[in-house]
N, C-alpha and C positions, 0 to 999 in steps of 0.2 A: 504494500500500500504506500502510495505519496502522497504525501500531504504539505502543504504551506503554511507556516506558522508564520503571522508578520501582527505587529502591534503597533501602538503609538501613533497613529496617524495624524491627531490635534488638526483635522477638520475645522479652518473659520479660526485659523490660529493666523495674529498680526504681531507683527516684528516693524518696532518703533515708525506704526502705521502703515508699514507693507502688508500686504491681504498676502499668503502664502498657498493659500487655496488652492489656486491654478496649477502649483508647483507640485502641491501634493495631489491632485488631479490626472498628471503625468505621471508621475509616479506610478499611480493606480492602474493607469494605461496600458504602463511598462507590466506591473506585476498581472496584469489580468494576460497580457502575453503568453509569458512566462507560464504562468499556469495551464493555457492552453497547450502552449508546445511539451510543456512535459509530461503533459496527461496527468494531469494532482486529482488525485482523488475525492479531496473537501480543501477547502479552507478554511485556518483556526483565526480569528482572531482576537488578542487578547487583552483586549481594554483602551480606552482612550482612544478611540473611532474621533472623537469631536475633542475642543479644546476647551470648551463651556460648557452647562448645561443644557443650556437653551441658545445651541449653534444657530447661525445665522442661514437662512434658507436655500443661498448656492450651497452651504457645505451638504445636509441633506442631501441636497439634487446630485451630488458629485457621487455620496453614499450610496446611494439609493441605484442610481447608477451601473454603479461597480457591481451590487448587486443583483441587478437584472441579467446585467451579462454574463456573469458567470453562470446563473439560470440557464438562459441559452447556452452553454458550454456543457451542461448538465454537471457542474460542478458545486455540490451543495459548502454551504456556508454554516459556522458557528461561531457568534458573538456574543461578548461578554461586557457588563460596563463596566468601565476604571473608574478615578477618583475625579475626570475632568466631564465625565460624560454622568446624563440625570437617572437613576436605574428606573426611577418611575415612566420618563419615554421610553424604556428599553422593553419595559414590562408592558406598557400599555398598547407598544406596535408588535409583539409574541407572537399573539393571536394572529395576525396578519401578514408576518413575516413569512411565513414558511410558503405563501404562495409563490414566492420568489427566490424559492431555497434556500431561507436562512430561517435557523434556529438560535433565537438571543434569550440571555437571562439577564435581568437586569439587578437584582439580590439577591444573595446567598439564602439558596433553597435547600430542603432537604429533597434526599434523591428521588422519592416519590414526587415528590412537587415542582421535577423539573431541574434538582441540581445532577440529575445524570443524565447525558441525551447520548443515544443512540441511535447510530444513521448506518442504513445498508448501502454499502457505494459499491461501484462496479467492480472493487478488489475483496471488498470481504465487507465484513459487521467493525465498525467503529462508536467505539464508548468514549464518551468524552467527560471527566467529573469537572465541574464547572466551577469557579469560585472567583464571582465578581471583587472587585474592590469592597472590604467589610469596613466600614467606617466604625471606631472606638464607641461614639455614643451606641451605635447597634449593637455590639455586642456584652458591651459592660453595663448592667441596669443601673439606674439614678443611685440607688444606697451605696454602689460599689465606688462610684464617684465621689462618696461623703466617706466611706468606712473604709475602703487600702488608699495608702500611699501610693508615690508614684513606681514603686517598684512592684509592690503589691500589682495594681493596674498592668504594669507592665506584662507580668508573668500571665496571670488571669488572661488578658486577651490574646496570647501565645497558646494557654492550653486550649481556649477554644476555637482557636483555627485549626490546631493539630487533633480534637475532636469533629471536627465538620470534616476535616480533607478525609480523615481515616473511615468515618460514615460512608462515605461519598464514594471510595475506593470498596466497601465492600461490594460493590455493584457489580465489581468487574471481574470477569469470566476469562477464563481460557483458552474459547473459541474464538475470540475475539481483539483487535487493536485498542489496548487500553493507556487512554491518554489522559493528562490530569493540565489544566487551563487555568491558571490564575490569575491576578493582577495585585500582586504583591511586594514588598520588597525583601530579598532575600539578607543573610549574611555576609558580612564582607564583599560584598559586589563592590566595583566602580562605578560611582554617576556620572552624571554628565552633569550634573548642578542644573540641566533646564529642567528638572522634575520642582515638582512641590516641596520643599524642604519639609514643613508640615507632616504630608504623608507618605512620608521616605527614612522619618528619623523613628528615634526613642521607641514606642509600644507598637508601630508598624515594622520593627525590624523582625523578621523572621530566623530562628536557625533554621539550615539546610537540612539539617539531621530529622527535623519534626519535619519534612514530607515523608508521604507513603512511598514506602521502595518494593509497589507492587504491580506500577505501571511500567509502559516502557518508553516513556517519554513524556516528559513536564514542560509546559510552553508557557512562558510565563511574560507577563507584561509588567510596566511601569517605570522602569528603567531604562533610560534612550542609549547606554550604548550597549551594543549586541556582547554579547560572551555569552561563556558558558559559565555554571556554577556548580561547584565540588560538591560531587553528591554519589551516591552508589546507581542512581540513577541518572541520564540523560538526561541533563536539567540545563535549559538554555533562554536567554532575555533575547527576542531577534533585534530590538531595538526600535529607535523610531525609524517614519518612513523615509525623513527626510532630516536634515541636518535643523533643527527646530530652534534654537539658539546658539551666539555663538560661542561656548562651552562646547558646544561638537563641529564646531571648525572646522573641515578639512579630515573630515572624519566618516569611512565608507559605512553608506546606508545599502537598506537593502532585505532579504528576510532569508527565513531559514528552510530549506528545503530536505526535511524529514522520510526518510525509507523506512518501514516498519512493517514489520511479522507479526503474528501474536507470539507469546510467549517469548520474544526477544526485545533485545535495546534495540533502540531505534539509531539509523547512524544518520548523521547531520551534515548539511553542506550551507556554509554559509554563501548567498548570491546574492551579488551587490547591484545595487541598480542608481543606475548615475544621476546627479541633485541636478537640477534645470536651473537651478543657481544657487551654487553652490560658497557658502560662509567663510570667510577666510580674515582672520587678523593680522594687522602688519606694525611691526612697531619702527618711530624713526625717530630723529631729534631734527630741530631748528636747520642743521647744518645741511641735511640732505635730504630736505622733506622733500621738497619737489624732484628731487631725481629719484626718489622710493614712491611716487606718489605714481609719477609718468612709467612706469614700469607696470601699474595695475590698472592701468587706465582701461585698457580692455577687458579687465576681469569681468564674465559675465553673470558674476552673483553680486551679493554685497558685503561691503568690506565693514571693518572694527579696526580705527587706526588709533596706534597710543603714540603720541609725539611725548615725547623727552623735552620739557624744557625749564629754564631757573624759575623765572616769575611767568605771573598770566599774560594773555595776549589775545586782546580783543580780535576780536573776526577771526580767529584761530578754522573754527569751523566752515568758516564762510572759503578761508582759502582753500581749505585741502578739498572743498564739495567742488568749486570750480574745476579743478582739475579731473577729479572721482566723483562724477556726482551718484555714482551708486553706495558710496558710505554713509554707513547707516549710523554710525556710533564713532563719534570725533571726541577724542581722551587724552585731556593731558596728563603728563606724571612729570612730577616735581622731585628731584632730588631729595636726597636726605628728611623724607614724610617718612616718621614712625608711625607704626600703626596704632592707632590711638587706643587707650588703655580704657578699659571697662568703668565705670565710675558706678558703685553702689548709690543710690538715690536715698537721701536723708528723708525722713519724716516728715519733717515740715518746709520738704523743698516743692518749690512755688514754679511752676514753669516760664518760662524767658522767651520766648522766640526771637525776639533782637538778637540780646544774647547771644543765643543757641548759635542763630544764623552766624555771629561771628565770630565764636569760638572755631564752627564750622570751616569758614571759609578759611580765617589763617589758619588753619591746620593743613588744608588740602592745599592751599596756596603757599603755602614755607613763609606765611609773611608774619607778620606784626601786627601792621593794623588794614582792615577793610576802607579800600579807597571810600571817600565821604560820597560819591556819585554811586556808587552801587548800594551801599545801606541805607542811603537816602532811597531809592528805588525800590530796594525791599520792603520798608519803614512805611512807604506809599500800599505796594501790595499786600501788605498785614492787614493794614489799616479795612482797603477796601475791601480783600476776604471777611472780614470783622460786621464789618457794615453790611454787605450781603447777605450774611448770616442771623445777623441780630433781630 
């Protein structure tokens, strides 16, 4: 049996007001290809289809899409919601889905109710145990939030993931391709930092050890960059579709393309499929910005440029866009900036935003004091944020 396992797509995801949609749309294109020429048997996908809850109407239309085609390919579909996408539309379009050969869950079910699907594909029977994004308030009740600590909490919502997964796995048979679908964050993985920090850290970190090692392939989502993770099983993140912030750089996207038996591991190939514009960072200083700049001029993605310089320097941004007007992120870095030390908050401290703002700035700035025209300017915008509000 072959199967596709690809995740992360972030649907109606914008990057400092670029729509990236179209980008990932291509993508989708590419992957629907693909699928066809290698004959895949289903495809998995494992959370984060959208970048919001309530995605904007192209991303749908692009969704919806992908999935019709692959209908006509007679290539069925399984999806699952992540932390960016609403499980309530996932649950609410179920019912209707399957007219177009997709099966989605959108909460963590038990296996009667939907957390196990099983689809007859043209290679054999495939089991799939399903395990959306389980958000902390779901699974830990109100008292549990008043009466354990945070380590308490912690543990607690670890034993009841590794009671749902191992539920969920007793489903699976030995006639059969049995795969386990999540959207979790593993142990020790590498991010990519474009994840949610939120739900990627502390009581959503999983060990690897508490999955079931009774499948023969774990497809797991929420982590944008692809690897595999240390397990006795076949346990792999395909990543996102497309290079989604620039923390994944210049960094191959793409999805995983799974062989599997029953009663055996599944072996994996990772296949990359090329970004339509593709992220790239460049750092320079004052001396050779324009000859680093005319060098990427025909880059046809968008850049993150960090200039190197002593003090600030108005229209900084204005210059490097003329040259590059595909940079998206114009970053100065200042010499000798420590990284600014934590400060405990006293009792009866009062909040500042003047202040704030200038402490801010000289720090970032290596200066002293805040030129009298920019705090003035700020002083202005307090003011009428203030007034707007009142």
């Amino acid at each position: 049996m072959r199967l596709i396992h690809t995740s992360d797509w972030h649907l109606g995801r914008k990057l400092k007001g670029e729509d990236r949609t179209p980008e990932i749309a291509a993508a989708l294109d590419e992957l629907l290809n693909r699928a066809k020429d290698l004959k895949v048997d289903a495809v998995l996908v494992a959370g984060d289809i959208y970048d919001r809850p309530n995605p904007p109407a192209e991303a749908e239309q692009v969704a919806y899409s992908f999935f019709a085609k692959l209908k006509e390919a007679n290539i069925p579909a399984i999806i699952i919601a992540g932390n960016h996408d609403s499980h309530l539309r996932f649950d609410s379009a179920a019912k209707i889905l399957p007219y177009v050969g997709v099966q989605a869950l959108g909460r963590p079910q038990k296996a009667e109710n939907g957390g196990v699907i099983n689809i007859d594909t043209s290679a054999g029977k495939l089991c799939i145990a399903a395990m959306p994004f389980a958000s902390e308030k779901r699974l830990l009740k109100y008292e549990d939030l008043w009466s354990k600590d945070d380590l308490e909490q912690r543990l607690y919502y670890r034993d009841r993931v590794k009671t749902f997964l191992n539920r969920l796995a007793r489903e699976f048979k030995g006639d059969r391709v049995n795969v386990i679908m999540a959207h979790m964050t593993i142990e020790g993985i590498q991010r990519a930092h474009s994840e949610v920090d939120f739900c990627t850290q502390d009581s959503y970190v999983i060990p690897g050890q508490m999955l079931p090692n009774v499948a023969q392939y774990i497809a797991l989502g929420h982590i944008h960059k692809p690897q595999q993770v240390s397990n006795s099983v076949p346990t792999y993140y395909s990543g996102s579709l497309i290079q989604v912030d620039f923390g994944e750089a210049e960094e191959e996207k793409g999805f995983n393309l799974v062989e599997v038996e029953p009663g055996r591991p599944a072996k994996v190939e990772f296949i990359s499929i090329p970004c339509q514009k593709p992220l790239k960072v460049i750092e320079c200083n004052e001396a050779n910005l324009e000859e680093t700049l005319a060098a990427q001029r025909e880059h046809p993605g968008f850049l993150k440029v960090v200039v190197k310089i002593n003090t600030s320097k108005i229209g900084l941004a204005e210059t490097v866009r003329k040259i590059c007007p595909q940079a998206l992120i114009v970053e100065p870095k200042y010499p000798n900036v420590e990284p600014k030390k934590r400060v405990e908050l006293q009792e009866d401290y009062q909040f500042d935003a003047v202040k704030e703002f200038q402490n801010y700035y000289s720090h970032t700035k290596g200066i002293e004091e805040v030129p009298t025209a920019i705090l003035e300017a700020f002083k202005q915008l307090h003011q009428e944020m203030n007034d707007a509000i009142a």
